[in-house]
DRENPALO-638966 format. One line per 5 residues: number of its first residue (from 1); their letters; for each residue z, y, x of N, C-alpha, C. Coordinates in steps of 0.02 Angstrom, whole numbers. Atoms other than C-alpha are relative to their C-alpha. Layout:
NUM	A	Z/Y/X/Z/Y/X/Z/Y/X; ...
***
This chain:
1	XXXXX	-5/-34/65/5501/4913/4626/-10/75/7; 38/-74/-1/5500/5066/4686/-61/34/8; 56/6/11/5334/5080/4752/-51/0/-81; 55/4/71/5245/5035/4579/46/52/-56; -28/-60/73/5391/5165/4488/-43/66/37
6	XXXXX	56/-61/-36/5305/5307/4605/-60/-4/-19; 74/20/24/5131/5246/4587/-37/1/-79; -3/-30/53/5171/5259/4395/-12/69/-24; -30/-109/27/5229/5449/4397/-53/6/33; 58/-39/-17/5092/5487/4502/-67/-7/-30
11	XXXXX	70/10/41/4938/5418/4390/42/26/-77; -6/-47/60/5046/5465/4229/4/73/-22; -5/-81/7/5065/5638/4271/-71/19/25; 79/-6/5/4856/5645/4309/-30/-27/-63; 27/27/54/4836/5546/4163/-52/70/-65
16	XXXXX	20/-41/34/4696/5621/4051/-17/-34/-72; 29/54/52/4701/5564/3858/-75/-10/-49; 72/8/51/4538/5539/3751/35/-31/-38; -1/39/82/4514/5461/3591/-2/-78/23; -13/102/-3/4471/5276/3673/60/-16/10
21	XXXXX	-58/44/-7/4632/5285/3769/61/9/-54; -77/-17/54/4742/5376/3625/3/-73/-55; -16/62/46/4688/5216/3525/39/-89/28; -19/25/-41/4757/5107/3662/64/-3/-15; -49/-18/5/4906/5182/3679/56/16/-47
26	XXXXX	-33/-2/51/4957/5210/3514/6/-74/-10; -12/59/25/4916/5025/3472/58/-35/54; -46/44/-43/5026/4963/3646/90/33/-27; -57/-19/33/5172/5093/3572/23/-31/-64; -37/32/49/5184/5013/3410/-5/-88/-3
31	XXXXX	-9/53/-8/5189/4848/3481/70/-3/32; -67/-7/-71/5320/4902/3630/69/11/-72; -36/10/60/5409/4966/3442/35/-39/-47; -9/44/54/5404/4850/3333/62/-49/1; -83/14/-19/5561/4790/3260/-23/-79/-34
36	XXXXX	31/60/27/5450/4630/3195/25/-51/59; -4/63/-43/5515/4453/3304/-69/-31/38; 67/35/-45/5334/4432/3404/22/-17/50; -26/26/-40/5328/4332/3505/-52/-39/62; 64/20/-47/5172/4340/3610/-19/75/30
41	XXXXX	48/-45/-39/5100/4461/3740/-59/40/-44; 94/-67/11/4962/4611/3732/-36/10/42; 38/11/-32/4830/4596/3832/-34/55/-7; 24/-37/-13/4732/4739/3880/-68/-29/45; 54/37/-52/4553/4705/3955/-42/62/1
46	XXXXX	44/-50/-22/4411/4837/4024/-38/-16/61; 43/23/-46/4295/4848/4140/21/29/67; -32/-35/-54/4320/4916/4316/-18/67/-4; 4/-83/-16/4356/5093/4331/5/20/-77; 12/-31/59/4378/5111/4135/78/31/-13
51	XXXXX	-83/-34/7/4559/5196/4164/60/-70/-21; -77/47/24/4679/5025/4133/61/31/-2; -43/-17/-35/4777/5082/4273/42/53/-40; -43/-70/28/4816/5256/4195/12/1/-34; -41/21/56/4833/5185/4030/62/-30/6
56	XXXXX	-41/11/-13/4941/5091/4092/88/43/25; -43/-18/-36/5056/5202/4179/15/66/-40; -27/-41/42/5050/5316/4045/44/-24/-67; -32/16/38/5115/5196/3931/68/-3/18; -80/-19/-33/5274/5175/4059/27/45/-19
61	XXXXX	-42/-45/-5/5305/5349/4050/25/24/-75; 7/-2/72/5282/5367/3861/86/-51/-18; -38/43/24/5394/5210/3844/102/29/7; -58/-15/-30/5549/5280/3969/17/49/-33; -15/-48/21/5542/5437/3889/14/-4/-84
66	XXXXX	-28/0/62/5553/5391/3703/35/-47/-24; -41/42/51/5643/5258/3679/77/2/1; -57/-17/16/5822/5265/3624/41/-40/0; -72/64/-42/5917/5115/3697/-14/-20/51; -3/29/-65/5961/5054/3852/-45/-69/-4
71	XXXXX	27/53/-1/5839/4937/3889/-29/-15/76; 18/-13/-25/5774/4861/4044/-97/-10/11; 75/-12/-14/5586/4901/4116/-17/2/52; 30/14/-60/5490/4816/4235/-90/37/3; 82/5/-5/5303/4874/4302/-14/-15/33
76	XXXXX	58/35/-74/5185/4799/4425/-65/5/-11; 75/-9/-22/5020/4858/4483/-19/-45/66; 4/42/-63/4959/4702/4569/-78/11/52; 73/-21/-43/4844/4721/4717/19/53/43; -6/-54/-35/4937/4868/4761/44/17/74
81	XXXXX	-56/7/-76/5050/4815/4907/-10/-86/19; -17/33/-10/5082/4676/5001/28/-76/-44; -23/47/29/5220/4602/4893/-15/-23/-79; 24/7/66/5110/4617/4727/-78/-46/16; 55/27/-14/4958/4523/4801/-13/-69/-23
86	XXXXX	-28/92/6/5035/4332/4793/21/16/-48; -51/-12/57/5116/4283/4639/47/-47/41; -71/17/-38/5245/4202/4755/50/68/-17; -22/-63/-11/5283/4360/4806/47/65/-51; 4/-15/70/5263/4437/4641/69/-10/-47
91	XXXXX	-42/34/44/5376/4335/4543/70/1/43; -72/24/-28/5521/4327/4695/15/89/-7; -15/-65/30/5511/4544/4657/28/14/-67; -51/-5/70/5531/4528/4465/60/-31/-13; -47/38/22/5658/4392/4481/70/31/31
96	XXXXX	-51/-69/-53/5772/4504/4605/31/42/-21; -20/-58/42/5756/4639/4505/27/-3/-68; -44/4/52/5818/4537/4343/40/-22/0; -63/30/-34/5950/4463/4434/43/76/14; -60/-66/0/6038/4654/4468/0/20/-65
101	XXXXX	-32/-27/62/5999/4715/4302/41/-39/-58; -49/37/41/6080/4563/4198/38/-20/35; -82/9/-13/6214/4534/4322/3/-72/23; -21/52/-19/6158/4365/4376/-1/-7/82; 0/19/-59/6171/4270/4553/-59/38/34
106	XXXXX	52/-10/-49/6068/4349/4700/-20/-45/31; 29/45/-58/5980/4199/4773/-63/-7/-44; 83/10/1/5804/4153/4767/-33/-54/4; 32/46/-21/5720/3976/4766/-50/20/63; 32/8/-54/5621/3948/4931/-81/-29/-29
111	XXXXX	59/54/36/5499/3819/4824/-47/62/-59; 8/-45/64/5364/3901/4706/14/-38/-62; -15/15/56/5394/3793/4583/48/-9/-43; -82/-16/42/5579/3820/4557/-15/78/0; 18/-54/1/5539/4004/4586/-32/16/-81
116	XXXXX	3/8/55/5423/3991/4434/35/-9/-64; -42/1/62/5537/3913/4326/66/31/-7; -45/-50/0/5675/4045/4375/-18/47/-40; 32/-51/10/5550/4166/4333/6/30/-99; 3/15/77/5529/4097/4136/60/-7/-28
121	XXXXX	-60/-24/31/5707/4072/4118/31/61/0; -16/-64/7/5737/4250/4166/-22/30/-56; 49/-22/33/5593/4309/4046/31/-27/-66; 5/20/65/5639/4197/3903/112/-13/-14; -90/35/10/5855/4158/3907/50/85/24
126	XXXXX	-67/-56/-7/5935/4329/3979/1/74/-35; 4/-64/26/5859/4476/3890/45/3/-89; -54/1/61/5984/4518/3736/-29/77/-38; 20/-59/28/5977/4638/3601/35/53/2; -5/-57/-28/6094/4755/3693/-39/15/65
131	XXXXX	20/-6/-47/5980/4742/3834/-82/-36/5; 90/10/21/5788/4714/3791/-45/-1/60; 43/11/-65/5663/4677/3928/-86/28/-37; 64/-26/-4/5481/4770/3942/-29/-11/48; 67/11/-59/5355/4704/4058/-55/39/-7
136	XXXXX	72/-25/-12/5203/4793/4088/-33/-27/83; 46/26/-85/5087/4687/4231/-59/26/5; 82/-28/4/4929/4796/4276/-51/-56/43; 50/31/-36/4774/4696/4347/28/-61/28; 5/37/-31/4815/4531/4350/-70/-53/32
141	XXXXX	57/8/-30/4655/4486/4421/-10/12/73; -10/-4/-77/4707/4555/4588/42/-44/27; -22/45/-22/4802/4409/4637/-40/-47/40; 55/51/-41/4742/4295/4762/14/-66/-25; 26/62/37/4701/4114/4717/84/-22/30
146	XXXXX	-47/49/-25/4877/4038/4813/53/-30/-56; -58/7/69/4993/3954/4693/-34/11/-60; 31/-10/68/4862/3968/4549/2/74/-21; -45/-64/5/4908/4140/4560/-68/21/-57; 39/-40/58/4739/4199/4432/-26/-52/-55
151	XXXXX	-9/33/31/4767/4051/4345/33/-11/-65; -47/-61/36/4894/4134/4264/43/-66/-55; -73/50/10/5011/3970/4228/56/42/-9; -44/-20/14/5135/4052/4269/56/41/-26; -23/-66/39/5139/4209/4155/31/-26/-75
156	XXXXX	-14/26/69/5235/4169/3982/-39/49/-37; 37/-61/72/5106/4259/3848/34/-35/-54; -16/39/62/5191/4139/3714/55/5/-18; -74/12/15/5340/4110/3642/53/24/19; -66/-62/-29/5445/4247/3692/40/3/-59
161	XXXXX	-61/-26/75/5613/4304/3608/-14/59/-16; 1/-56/33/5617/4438/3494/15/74/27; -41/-62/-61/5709/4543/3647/-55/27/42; 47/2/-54/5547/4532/3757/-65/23/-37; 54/-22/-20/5400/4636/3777/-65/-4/39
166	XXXXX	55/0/-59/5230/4601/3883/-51/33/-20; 55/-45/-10/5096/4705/3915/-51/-24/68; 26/2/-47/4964/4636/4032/-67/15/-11; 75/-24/21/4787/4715/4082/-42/-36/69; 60/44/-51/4652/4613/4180/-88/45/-26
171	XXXXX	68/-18/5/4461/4645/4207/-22/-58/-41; 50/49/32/4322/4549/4091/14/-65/43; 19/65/-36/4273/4364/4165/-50/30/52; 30/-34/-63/4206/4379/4324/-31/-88/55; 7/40/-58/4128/4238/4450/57/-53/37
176	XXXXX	-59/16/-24/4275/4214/4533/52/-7/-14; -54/22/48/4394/4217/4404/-4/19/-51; 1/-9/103/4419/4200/4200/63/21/-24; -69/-27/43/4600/4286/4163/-18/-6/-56; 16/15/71/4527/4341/4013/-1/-41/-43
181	XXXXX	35/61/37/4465/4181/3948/87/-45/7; -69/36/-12/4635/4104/4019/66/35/-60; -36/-37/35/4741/4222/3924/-5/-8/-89; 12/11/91/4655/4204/3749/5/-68/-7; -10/100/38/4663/4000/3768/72/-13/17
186	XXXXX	-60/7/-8/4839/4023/3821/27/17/-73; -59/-25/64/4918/4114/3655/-31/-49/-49; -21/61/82/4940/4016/3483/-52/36/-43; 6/-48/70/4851/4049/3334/35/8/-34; -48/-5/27/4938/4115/3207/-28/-8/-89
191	XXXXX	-5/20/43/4946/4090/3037/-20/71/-49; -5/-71/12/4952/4287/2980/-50/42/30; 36/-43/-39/4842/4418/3009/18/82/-36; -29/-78/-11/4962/4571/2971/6/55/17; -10/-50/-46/4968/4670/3114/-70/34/-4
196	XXXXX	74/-42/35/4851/4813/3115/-41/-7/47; 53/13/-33/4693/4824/3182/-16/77/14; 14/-68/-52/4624/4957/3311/-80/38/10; 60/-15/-13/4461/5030/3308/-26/86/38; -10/-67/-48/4387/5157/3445/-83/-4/-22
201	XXXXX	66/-35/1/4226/5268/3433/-47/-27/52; 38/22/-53/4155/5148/3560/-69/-9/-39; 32/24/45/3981/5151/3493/-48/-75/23; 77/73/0/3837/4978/3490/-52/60/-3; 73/-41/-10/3665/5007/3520/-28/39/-51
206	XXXXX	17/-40/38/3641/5042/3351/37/78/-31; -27/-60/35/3745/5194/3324/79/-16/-29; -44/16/38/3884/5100/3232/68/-11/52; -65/24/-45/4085/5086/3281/2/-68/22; -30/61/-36/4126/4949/3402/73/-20/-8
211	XXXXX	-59/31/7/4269/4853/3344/34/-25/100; -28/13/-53/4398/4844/3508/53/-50/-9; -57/24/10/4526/4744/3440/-10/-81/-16; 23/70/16/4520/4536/3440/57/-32/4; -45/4/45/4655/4456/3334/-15/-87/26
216	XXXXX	15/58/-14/4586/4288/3425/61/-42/30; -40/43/-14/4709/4156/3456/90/39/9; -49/-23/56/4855/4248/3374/37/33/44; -34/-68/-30/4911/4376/3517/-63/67/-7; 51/-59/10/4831/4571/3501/-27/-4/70
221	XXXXX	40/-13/-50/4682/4579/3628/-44/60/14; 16/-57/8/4635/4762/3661/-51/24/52; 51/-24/-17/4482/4817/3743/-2/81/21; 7/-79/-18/4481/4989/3843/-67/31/4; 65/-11/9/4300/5037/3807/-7/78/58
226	XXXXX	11/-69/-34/4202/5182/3887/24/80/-35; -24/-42/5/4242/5345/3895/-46/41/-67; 47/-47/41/4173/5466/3747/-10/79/14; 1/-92/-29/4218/5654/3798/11/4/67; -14/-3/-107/4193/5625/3997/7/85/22
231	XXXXX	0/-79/6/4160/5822/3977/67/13/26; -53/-10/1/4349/5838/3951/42/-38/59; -49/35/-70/4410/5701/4085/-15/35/72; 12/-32/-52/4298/5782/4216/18/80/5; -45/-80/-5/4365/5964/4184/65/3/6
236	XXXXX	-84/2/-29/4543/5898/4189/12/-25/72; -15/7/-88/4518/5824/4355/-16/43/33; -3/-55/-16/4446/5965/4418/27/46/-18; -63/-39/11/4580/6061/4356/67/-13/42; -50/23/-46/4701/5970/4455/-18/-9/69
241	XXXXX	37/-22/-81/4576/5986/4622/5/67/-17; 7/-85/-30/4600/6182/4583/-51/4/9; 50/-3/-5/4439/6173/4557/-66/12/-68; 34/5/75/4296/6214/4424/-87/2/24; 68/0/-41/4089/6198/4428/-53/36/-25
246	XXXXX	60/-51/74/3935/6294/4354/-8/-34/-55; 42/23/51/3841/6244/4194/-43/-27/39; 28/24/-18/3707/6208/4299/18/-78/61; -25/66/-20/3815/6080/4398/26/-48/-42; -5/75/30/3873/5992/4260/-53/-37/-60
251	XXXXX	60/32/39/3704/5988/4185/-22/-52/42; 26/36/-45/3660/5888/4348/48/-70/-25; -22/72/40/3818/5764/4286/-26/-39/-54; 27/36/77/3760/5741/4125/-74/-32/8; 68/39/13/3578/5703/4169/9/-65/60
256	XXXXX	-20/52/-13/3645/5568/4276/13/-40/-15; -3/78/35/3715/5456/4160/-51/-3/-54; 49/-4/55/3571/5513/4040/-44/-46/18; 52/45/-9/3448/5382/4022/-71/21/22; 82/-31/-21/3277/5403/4121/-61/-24/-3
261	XXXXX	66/35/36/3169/5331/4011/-56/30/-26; 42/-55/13/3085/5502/3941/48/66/31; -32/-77/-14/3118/5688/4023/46/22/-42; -20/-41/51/3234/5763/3950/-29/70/-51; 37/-81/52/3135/5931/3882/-37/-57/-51
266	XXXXX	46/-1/33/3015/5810/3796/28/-52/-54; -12/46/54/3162/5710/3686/-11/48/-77; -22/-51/41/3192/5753/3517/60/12/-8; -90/-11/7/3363/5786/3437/14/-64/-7; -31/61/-10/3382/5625/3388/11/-59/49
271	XXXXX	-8/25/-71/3342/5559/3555/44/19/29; -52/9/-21/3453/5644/3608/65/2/10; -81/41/33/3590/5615/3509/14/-80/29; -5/51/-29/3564/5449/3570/2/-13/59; 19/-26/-91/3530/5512/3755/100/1/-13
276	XXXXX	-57/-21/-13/3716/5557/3715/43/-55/-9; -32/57/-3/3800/5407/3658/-18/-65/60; 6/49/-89/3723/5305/3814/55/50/44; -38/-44/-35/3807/5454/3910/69/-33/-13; -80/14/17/3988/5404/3830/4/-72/22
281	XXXXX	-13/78/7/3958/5220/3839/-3/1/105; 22/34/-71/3912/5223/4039/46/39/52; -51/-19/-25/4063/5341/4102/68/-40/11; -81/17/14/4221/5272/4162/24/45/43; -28/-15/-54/4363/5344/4233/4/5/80
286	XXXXX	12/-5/-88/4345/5299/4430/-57/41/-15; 77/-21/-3/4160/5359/4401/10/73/10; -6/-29/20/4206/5503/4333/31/53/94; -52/-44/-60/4346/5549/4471/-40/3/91; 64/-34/-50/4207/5515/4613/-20/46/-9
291	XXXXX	47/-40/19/4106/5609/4547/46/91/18; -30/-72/17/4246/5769/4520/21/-17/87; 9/-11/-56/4278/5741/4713/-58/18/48; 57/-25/-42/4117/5762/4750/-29/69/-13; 28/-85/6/4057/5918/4670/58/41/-37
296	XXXXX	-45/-53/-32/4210/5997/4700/-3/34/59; 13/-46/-46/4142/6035/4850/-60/36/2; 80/-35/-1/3989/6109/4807/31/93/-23; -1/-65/-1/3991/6301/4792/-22/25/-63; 44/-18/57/3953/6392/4657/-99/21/18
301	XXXXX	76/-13/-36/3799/6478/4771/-38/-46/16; 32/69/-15/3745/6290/4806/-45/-32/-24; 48/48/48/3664/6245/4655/26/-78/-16; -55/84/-1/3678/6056/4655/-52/-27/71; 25/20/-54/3654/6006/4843/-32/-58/13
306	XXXXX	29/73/-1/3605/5813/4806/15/-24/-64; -3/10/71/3582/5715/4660/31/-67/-8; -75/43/7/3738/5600/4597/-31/-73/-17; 23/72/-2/3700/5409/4591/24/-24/-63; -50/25/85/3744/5303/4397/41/-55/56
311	XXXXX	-42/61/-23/3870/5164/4438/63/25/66; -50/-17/-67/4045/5176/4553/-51/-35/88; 19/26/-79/3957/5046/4698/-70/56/18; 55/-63/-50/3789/5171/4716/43/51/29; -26/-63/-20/3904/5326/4715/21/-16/77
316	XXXXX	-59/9/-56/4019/5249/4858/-79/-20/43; 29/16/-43/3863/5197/4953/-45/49/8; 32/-84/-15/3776/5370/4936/40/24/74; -52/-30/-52/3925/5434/5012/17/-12/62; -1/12/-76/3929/5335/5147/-57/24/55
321	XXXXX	77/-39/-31/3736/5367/5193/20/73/24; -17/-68/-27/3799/5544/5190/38/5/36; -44/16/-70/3933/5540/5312/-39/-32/65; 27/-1/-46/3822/5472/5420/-49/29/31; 60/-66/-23/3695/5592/5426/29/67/53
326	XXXXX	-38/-60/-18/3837/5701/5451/32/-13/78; -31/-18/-57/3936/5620/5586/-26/-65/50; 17/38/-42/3829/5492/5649/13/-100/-7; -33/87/18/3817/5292/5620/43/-24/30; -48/39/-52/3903/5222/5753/81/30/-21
331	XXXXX	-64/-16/32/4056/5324/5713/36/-11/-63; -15/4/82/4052/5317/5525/21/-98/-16; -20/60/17/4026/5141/5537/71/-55/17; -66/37/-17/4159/5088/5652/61/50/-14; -83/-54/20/4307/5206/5572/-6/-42/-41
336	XXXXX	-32/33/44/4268/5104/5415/6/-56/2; 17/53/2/4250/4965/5479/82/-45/25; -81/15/-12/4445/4973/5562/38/28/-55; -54/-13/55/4517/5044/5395/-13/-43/-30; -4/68/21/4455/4901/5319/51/-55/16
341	XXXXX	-8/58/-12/4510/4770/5426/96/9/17; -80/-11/22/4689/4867/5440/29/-1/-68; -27/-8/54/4715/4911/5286/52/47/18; -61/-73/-23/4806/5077/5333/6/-9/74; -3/-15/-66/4789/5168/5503/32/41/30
346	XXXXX	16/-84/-12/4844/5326/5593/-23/17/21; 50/-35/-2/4747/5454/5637/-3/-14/92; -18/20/-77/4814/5427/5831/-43/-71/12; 21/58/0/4801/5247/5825/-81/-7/-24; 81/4/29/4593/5276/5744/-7/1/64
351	XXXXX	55/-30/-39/4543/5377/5870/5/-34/76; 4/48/-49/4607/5260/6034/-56/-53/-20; 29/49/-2/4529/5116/5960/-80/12/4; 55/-28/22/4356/5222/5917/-13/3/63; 29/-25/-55/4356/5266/6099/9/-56/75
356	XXXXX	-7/67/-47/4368/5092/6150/-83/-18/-7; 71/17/17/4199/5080/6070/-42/39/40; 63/-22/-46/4057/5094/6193/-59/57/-30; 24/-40/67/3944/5125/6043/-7/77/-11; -43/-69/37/4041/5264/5966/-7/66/64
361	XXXXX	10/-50/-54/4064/5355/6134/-81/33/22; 79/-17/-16/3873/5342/6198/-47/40/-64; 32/-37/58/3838/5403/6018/38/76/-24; -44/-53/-9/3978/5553/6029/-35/63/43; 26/-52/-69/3925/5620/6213/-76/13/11
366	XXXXX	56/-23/-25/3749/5618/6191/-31/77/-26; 30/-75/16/3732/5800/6127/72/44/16; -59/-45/-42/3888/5879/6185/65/-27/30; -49/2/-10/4049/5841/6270/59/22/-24; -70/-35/50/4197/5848/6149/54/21/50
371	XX	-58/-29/-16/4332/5950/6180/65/-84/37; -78/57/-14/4491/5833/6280/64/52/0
***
């Protein structure tokens, strides 16, 4: 628990808001609010890198800080440790942790399937209305397959008491797994269509607002669309690198996600007014924050030293190309090739194993003898 309360404060206090996520966030606040008896989950969905996470963790801090009764509040960013990976795991953390705050027995089923149904009677039988329960689960999609774990059985989106809160955010449908699709054939329809509806400046091809909000099978399904004023996200992160860039460097951003279908000198305005809404639609967050790591190091005297890749997987594979120019394949490749397969190293422990490598060495000593 602690882990993912840190991991919170540290993306909510970077958190940068726009208009897609202020419509997010307002709609997950007056759900987390509402003095209405719902009794179904909020689902959050986006694409990768479209800020969930930091929506997420800004809604935590939002939540802790304004609300005005003792209530308790769980979060989990799964994927992010060990014991958030499994929903074994998973579920024997939340159940732990609602076993101290309502005061019941500390023991733990061994079995997952008593585990499970510990899990739902916690969720659905102990939260009271002096003592209200708030879930927020980020990315369940990072779960590994064991126990059905992205199967997502074992999450209650339904029939919750009036005491209980959920908030969960997954990626689109994907190959390898359908949360999404699992999630919307999980909740009820409903009978009502009351609750309000959310609409963000995400635009369609034609120019027109993109409805984010899908009222489908009678829980709210909210859509974190692309970014619209990336301008503003990338000057706040480089604000927090202590850092700022020319005009002419972030003309180099902007004609990056600009479409390169005609030069730019030879659009017109209305091209590229439209040059500009592709721009908003093809930014996300991660993208973005590459990007402000990378030409943060550029100089002002630099100009723009190389030219920025569209998409997170080019960027990250630019970057690697470069590093190796810089410090050589053999090295580049096998450093990432043991942070990978550790998953967290130290810097001690790298550099023995690096100099176990034949490779690495014969590709080290052939132009000078490093310092010992």
């Amino acid at each position: 628990a602690r882990h993912h309360l840190r991991f919170a404060i540290l993306r909510s206090n970077a958190f940068c808001e726009t208009e897609t996520t202020r419509n997010i966030t307002e709609a997950v606040e007056e759900y987390l609010a509402s003095g209405e008896e719902l009794t179904h989950a909020l689902i959050i969905h986006g694409r990768s890198g479209a800020g969930k996470t930091y929506a997420i963790s800004q809604i935590f801090a939002d939540h802790m800080e304004n609300s005005e009764e003792e209530r308790c509040v769980i979060i989990r960013f799964l994927g992010t440790s060990q014991a958030s990976s499994s929903v074994q795991a998973l579920l024997g953390s939340i159940c732990s942790q609602l076993q101290r705050v309502y005061g019941k027995p500390r023991d733990l089923p061994d079995e997952f399937t008593d585990l499970k149904a510990l899990f739902h009677k916690a969720v659905r039988e102990w939260p009271t209305a002096e003592m209200p329960l708030t879930m927020l689960i980020d990315s369940v999609d990072q779960l590994d397959d064991q126990h059905g774990g992205r199967r997502l059985e074992w999450l209650p989106v339904t029939d919750l008491p009036p005491h209980v809160r959920l908030v969960v955010s997954t990626l689109p449908d994907h190959p390898e797994f359908d949360c999404l699709t699992r999630l919307r054939k999980t909740l009820k329809p409903r009978t009502t269509d009351s609750e309000p509806r959310v609409r963000s400046q995400d635009s369609t091809g034609d120019g027109s607002q993109g409805e984010v909000e899908d009222m489908t099978c009678g829980g709210k399904v909210l859509e974190l669309t692309a970014l619209q004023d990336w301008r503003t996200v990338l000057s706040h992160i480089l604000k927090v690198l202590g850092r700022r860039i020319t005009e002419e460097q972030m003309t180099a951003v902007e004609q990056c996600l600009e479409s390169e279908e005609t030069p730019r000198q030879e659009r017109s305005l209305w091209e590229r007014l439209r040059a500009g809404i592709r721009v908003a639609r093809g930014a996300t967050p991660l993208w973005l924050r590459l990007v402000a790591q990378m030409v943060s190091k550029w100089r002002s005297f630099d100009g723009v030293p190389f030219r920025l890749k569209r998409g997170v997987r080019s960027l990250i594979i630019d970057l690697f190309g470069r590093l190796e120019v810089t410090h050589g394949v053999c090295v580049v490749r096998a450093t990432l090739s043991y942070l990978t397969l550790s998953r967290g190293i130290g810097e001690g422990e790298l550099n023995n194993l690096l100099s176990l490598e034949d490779n690495v060495l014969a590709d080290v000593y052939e132009w000078w003898v490093p310092p010992l």
